[in-house]
MMTF fields as JSON, N, C-alpha, C and O atoms, coordinates in Angstrom:
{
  "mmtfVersion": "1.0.0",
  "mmtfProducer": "UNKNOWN",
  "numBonds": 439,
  "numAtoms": 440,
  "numGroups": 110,
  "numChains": 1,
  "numModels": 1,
  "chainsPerModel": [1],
  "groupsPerChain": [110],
  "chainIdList": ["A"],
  "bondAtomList": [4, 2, 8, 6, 12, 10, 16, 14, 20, 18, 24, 22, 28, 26, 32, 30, 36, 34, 40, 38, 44, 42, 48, 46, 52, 50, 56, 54, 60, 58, 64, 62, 68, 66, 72, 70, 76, 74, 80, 78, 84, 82, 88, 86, 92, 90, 96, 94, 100, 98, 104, 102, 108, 106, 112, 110, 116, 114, 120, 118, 124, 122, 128, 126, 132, 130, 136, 134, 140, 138, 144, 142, 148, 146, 152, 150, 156, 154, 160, 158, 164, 162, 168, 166, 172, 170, 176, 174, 180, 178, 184, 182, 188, 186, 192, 190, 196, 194, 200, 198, 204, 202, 208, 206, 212, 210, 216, 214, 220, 218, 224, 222, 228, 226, 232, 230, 236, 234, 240, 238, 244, 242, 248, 246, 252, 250, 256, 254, 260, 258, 264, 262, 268, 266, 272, 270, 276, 274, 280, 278, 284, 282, 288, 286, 292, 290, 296, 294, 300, 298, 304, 302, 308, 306, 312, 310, 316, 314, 320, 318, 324, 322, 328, 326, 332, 330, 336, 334, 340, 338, 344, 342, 348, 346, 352, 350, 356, 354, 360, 358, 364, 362, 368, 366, 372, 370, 376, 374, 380, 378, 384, 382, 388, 386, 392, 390, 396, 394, 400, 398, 404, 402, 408, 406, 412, 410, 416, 414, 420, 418, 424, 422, 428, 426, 432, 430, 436, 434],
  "bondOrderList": [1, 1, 1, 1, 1, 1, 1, 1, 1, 1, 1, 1, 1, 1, 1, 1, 1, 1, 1, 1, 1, 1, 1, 1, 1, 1, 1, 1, 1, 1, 1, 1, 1, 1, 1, 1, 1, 1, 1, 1, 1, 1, 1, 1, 1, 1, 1, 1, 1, 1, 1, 1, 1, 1, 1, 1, 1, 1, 1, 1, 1, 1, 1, 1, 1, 1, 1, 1, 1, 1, 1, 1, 1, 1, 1, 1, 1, 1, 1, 1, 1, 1, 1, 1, 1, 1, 1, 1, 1, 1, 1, 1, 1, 1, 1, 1, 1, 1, 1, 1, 1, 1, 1, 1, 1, 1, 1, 1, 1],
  "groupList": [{"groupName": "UNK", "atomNameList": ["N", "CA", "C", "O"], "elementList": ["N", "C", "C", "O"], "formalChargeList": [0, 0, 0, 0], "bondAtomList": [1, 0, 2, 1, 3, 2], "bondOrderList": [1, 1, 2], "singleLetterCode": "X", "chemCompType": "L-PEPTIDE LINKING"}],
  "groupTypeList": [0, 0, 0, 0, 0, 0, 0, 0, 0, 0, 0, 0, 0, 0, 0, 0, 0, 0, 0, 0, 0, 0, 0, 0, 0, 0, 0, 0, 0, 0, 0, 0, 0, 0, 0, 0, 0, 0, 0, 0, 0, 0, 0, 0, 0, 0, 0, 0, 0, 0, 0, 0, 0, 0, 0, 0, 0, 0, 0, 0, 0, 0, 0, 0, 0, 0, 0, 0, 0, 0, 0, 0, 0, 0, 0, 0, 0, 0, 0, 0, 0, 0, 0, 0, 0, 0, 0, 0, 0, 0, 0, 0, 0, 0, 0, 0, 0, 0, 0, 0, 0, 0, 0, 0, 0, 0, 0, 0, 0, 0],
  "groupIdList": [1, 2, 3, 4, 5, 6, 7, 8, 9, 10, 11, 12, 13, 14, 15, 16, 17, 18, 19, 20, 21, 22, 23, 24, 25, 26, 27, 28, 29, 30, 31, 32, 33, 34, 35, 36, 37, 38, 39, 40, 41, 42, 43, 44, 45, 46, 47, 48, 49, 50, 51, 52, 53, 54, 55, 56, 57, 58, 59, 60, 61, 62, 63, 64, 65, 66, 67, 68, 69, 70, 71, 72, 73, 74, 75, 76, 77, 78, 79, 80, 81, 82, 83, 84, 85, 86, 87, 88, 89, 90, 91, 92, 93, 94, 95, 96, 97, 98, 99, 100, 101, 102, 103, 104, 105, 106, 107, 108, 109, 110],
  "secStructList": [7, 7, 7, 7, 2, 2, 2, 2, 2, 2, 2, 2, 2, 6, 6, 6, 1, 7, 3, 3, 3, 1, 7, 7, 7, 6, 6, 7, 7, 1, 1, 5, 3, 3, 3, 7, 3, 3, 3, 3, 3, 3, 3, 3, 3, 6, 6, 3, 3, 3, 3, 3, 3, 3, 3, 3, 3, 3, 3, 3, 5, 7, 1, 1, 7, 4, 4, 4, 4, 2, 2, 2, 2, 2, 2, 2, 2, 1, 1, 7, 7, 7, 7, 7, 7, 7, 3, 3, 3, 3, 7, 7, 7, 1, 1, 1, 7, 7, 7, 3, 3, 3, 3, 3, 3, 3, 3, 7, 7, 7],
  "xCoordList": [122.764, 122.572, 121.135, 120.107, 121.276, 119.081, 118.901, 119.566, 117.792, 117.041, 115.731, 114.723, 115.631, 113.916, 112.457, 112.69, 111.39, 110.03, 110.606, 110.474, 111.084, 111.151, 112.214, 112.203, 113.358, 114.212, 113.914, 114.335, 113.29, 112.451, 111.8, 111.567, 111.395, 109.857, 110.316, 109.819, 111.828, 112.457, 113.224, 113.052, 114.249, 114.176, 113.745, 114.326, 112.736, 111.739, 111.163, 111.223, 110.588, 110.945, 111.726, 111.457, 113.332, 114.454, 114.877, 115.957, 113.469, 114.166, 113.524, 113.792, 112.662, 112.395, 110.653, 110.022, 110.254, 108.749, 108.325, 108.858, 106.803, 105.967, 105.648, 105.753, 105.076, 105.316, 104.152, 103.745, 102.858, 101.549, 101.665, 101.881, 101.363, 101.157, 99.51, 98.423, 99.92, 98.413, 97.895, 97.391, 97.885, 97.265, 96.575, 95.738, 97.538, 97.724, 96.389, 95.567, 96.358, 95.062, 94.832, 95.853, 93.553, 92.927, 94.096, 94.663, 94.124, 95.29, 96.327, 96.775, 97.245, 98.406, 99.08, 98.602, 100.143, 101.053, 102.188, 102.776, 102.45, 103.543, 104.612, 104.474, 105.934, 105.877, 105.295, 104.82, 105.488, 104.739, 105.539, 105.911, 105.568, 105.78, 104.359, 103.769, 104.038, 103.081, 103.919, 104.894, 103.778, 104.528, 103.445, 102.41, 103.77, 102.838, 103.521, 104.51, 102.994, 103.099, 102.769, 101.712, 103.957, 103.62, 103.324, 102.26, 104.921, 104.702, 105.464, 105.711, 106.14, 106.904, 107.369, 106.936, 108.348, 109.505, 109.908, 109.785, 110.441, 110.827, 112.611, 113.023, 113.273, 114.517, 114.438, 114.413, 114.426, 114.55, 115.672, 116.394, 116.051, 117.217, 116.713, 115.875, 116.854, 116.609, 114.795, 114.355, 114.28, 112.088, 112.334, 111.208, 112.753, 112.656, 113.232, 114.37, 112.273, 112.187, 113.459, 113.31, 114.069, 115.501, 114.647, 114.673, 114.055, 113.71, 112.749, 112.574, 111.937, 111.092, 111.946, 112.99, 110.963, 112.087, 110.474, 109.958, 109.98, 108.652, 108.963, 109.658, 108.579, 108.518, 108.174, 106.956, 108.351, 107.698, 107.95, 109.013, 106.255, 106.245, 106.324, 105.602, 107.304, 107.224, 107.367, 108.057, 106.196, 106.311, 105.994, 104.952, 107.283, 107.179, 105.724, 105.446, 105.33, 103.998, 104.53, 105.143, 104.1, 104.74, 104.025, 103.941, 103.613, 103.41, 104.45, 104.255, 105.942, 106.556, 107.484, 106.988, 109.243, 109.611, 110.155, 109.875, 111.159, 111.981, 112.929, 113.393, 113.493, 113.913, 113.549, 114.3, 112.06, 110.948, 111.762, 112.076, 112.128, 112.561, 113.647, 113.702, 114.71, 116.29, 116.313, 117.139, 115.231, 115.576, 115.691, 116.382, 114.72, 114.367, 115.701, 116.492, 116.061, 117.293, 118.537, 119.159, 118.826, 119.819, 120.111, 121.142, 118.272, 118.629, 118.47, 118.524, 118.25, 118.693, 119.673, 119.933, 120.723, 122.332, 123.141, 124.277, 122.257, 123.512, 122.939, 122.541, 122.367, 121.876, 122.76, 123.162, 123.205, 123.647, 122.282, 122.444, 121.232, 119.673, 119.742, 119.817, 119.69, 119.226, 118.33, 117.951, 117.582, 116.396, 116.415, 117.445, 115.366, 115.063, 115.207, 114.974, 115.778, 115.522, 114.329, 113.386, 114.481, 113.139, 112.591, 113.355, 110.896, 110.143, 109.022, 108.685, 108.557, 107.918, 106.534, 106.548, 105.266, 104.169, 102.898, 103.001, 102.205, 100.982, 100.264, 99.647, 100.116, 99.319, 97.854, 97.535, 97.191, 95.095, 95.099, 95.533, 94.478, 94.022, 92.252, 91.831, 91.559, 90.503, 90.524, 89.718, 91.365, 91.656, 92.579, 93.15, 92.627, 93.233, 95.001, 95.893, 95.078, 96.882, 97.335, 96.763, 98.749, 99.233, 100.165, 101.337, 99.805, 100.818, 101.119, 100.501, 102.537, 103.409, 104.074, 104.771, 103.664, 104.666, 106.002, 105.919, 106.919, 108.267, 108.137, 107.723, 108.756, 108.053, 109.42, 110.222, 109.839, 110.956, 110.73, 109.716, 111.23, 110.917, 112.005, 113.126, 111.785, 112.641, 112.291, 111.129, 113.248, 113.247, 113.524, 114.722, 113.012, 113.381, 113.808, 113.617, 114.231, 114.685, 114.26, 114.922, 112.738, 112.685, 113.086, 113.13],
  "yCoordList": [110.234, 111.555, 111.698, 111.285, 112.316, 112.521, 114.206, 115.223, 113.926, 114.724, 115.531, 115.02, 116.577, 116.699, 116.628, 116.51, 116.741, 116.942, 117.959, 117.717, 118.808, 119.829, 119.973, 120.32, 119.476, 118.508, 117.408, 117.291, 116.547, 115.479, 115.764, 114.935, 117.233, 117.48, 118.004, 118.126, 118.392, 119.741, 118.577, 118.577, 117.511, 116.157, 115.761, 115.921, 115.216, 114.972, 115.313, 114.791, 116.53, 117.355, 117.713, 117.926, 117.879, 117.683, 116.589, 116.428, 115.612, 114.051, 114.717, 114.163, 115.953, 116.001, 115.283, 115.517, 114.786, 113.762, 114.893, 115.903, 114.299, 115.179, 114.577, 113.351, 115.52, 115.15, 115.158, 116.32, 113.908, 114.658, 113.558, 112.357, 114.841, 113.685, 113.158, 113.689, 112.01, 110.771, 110.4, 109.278, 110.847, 110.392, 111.424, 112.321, 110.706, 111.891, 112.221, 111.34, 113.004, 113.298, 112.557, 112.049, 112.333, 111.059, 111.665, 111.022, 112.926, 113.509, 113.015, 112.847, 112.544, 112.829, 111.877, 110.818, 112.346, 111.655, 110.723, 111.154, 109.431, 108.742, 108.849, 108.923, 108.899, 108.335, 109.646, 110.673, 109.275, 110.485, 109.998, 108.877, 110.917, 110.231, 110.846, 111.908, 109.588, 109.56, 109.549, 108.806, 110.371, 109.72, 109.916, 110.392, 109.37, 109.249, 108.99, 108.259, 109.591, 109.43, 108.221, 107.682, 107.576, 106.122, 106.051, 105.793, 106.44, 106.431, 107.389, 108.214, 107.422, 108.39, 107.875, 107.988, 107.32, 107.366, 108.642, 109.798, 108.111, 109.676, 109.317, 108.172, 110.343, 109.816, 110.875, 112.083, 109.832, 110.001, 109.792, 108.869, 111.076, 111.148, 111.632, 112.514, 111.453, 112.262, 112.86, 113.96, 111.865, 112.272, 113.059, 113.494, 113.793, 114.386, 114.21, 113.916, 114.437, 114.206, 115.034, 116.223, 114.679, 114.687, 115.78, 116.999, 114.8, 114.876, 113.949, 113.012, 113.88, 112.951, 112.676, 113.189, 111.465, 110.643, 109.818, 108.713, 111.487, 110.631, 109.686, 110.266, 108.651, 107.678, 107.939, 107.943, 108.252, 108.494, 107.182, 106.602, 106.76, 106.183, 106.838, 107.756, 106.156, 107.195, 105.76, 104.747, 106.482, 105.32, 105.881, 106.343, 105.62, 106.173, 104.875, 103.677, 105.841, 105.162, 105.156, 106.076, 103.914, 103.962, 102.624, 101.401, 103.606, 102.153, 101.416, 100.632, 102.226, 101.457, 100.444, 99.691, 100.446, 99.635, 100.43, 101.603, 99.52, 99.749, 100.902, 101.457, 101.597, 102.442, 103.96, 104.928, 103.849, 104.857, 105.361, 106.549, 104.771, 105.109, 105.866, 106.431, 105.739, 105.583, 107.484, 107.994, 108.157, 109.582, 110.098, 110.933, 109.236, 109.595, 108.897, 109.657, 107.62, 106.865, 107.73, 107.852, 108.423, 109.44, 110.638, 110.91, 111.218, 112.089, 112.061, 113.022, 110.718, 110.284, 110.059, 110.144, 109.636, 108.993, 110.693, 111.011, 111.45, 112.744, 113.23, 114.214, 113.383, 113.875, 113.13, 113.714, 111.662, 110.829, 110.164, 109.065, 110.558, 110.145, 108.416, 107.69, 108.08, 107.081, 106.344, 106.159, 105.671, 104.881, 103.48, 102.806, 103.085, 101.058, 101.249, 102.103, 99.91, 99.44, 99.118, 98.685, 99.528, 99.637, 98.333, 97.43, 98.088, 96.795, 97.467, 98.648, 96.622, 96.558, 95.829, 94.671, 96.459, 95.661, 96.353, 97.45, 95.706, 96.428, 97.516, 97.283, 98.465, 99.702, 99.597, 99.305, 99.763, 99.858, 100.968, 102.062, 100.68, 101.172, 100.813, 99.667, 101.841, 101.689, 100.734, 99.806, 100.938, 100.618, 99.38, 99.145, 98.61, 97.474, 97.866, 97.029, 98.755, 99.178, 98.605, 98.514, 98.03, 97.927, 98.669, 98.683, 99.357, 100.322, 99.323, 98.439, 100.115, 99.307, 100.582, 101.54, 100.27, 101.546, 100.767, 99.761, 101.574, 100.836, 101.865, 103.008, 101.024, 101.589, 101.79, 100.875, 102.868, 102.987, 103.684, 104.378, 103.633, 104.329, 105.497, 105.055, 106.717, 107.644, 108.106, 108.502, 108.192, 108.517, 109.712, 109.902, 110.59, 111.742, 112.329, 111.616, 113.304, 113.647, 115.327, 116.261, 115.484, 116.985, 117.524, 118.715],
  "zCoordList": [95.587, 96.127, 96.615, 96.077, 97.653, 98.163, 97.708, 97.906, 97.087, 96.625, 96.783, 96.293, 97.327, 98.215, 96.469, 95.266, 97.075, 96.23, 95.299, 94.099, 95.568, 94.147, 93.072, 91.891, 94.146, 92.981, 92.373, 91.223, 92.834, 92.159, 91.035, 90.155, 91.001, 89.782, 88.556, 87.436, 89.275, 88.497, 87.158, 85.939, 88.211, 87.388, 86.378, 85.305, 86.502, 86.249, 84.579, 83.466, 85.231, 83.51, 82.688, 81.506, 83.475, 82.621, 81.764, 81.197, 81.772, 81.078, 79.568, 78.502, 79.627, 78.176, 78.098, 77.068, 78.755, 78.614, 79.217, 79.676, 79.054, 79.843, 80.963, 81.022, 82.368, 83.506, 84.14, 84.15, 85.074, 85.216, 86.705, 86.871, 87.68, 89.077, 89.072, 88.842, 89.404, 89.857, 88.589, 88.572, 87.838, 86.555, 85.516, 85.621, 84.175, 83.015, 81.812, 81.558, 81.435, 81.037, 79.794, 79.332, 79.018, 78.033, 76.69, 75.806, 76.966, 75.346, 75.462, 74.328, 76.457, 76.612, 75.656, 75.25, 75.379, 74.019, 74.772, 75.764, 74.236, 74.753, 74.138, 72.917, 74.634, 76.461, 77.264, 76.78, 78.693, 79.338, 81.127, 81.472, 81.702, 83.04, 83.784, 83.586, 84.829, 85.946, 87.202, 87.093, 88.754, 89.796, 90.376, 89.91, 91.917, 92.831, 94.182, 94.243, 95.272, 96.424, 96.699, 96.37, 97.521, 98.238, 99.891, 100.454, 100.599, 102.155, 102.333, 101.454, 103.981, 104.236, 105.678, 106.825, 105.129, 106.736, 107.306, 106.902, 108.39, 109.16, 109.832, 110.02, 110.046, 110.632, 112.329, 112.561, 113.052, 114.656, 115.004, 114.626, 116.16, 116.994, 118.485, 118.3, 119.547, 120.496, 120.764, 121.098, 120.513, 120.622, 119.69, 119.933, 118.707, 117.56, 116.313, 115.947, 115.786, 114.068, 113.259, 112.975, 113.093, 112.181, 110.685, 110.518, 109.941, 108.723, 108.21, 108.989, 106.969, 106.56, 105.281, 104.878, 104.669, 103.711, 102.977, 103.144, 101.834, 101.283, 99.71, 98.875, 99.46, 98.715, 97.519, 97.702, 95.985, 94.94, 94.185, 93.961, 93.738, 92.657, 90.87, 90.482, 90.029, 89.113, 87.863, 87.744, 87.07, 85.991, 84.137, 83.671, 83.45, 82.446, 81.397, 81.444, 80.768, 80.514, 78.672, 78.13, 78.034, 76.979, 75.944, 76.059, 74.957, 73.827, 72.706, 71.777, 73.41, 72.535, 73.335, 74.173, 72.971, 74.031, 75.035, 75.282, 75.738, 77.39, 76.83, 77.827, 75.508, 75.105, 75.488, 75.612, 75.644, 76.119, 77.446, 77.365, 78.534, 79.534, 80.133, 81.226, 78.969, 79.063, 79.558, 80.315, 78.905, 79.098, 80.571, 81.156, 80.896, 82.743, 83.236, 83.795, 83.122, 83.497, 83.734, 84.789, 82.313, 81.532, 83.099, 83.715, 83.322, 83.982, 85.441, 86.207, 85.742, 87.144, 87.48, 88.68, 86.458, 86.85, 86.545, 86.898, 85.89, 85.484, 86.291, 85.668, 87.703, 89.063, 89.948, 90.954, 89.678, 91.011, 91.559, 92.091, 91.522, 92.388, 92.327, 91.335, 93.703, 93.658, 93.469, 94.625, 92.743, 92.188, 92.156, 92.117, 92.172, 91.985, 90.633, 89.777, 90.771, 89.094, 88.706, 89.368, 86.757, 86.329, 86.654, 86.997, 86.549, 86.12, 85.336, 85.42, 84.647, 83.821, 83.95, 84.368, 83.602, 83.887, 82.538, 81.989, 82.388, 81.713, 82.089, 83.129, 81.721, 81.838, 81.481, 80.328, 82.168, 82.057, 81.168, 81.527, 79.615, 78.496, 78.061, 77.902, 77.953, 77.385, 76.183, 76.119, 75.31, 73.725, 74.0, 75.065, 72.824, 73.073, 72.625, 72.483, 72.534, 72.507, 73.509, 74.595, 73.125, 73.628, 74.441, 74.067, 75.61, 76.483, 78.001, 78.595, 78.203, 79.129, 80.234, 79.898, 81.427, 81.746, 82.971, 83.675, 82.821, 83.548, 84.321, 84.125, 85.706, 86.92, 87.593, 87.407, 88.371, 89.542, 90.837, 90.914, 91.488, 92.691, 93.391, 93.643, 93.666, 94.34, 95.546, 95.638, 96.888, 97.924, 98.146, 97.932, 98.464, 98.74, 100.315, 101.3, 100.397, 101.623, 101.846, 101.395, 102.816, 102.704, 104.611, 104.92]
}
């Protein structure tokens, strides 16, 4: 299903985590979601612009495991929203914790 920016946010916070665009503040408790603007296609018909189609990066940030995620997962599939599958990479920590955030991507349609 396509979804515009404010269904995306609304999402988002319905997974139950907390929700902070570009980057979450030094308090914040894990898990947590981060998203972020990537690009933005456009759909052309006729020299004019149809609609845009902007890119969100969204990555649940987490010091425990891939379990951390399942809530956002939960409330992307009980939307229909289409998303990449998760990956997984290391998260930049001051402290030597170990945090991991699993990363997906949503297309939106405004």
């Amino acid at each position: 299903m396509q979804i515009n920016f404010q269904e995306l946010r609304i999402l988002l916070k319905s997974s139950g985590l907390s929700v902070y665009r570009d980057e979450a503040p030094v308090s914040a408790n894990y898990p947590y979601i981060v998203y972020e603007f990537v690009n933005e296609t456009k759909k052309n018909a006729s020299n004019s612009v149809l609609y845009h189609k902007p890119l969100y990066f969204i990555a649940v940030v987490s010091n425990g495991t891939e379990s951390d995620y399942l809530p956002l997962q939960k409330a992307l599939e009980k939307e229909k929203v289409s998303y990449e599958d998760f990956t997984a990479g290391p998260f930049e920590e001051e402290n030597d914790s170990k945090i991991t955030q699993y990363i997906t991507y949503v297309r939106c349609v405004n």
